[in-house]
N, C-alpha and C positions, 0 to 999 in steps of 0.2 A: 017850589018857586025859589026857596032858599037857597037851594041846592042850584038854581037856575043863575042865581047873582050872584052865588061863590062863586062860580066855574065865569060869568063873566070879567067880574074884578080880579080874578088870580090873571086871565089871560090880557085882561089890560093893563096891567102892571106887570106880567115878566111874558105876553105873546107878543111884544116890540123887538124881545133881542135879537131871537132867531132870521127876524126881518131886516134889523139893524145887521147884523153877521153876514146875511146872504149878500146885500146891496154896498158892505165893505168892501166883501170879497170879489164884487163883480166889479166894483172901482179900483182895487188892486190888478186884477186882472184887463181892465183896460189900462191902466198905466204900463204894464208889464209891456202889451203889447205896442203901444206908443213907443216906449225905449228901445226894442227891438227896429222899429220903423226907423226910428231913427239910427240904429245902430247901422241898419242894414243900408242906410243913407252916407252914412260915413264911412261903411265900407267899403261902397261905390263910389265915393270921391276919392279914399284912398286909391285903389284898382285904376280909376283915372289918371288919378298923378304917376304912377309906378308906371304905367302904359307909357304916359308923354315924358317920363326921364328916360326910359329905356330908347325911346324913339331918337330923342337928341343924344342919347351914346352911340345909339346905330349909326345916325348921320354924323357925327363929330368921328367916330373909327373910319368910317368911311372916305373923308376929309384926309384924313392922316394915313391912311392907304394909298389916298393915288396920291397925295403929295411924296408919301415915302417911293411909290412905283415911281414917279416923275424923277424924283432925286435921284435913284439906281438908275436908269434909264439915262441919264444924263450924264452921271458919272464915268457907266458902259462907255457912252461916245466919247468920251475923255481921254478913256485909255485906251481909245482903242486909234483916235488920232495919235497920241504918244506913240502908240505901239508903232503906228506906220510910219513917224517921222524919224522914230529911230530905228528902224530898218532901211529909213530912209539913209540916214546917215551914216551908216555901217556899208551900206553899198556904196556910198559916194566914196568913204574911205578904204574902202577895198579896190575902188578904181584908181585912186589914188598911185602912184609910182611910189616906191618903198623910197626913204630917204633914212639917212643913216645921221642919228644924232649923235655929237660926242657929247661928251660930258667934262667936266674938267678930274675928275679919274683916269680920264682915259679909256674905261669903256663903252661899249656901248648899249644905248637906254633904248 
């Protein structure tokens, strides 16, 4: 019987730790996994954000594409009325009758 209330007192004085130990660890291990949760929450919001900046580069190059294609596009017809006003004008002075300038040299220009 003695032997019965040692073995209970020794285990009610040090069979709490083992108890205490498992039920830390399983507290530590639910935090662990909470953090995780959350991390894995923040790395979804990050993934979201980086999605919708990529999205507004797309549309903003985009933007600045056709304006650049509109601006070439425009410039094109620019030059290309020049071009035709001055062949314009090279034929009209071709039709032109040769006139002879003097000059006060005495040659001609």
């Amino acid at each position: 019987m003695e032997d019965l209330i040692g073995l209970v007192v020794t285990f009610g004085l040090f069979g709490w730790i083992p108890i205490v130990v498992y039920f830390k660890h399983k507290i530590y291990l639910e935090q662990l996994k909470h953090r995780n949760d959350l991390a894995d929450e923040h790395v979804v919001q990050s993934l979201d954000e980086l999605r919708r900046e990529v999205r507004e580069l797309r549309d903003t190059t985009m933007k600045f594409d056709k304006s650049f294609d509109a601006a070439l596009t425009e410039m094109e017809q620019r030059v290309d009325e020049i071009d035709t006003r001055t062949a314009s004008a090279r034929a009209a002075r071709a039709d032109e009758p040769a006139r002879l300038r003097v000059g006060r040299g005495g040659g001609a220009a």
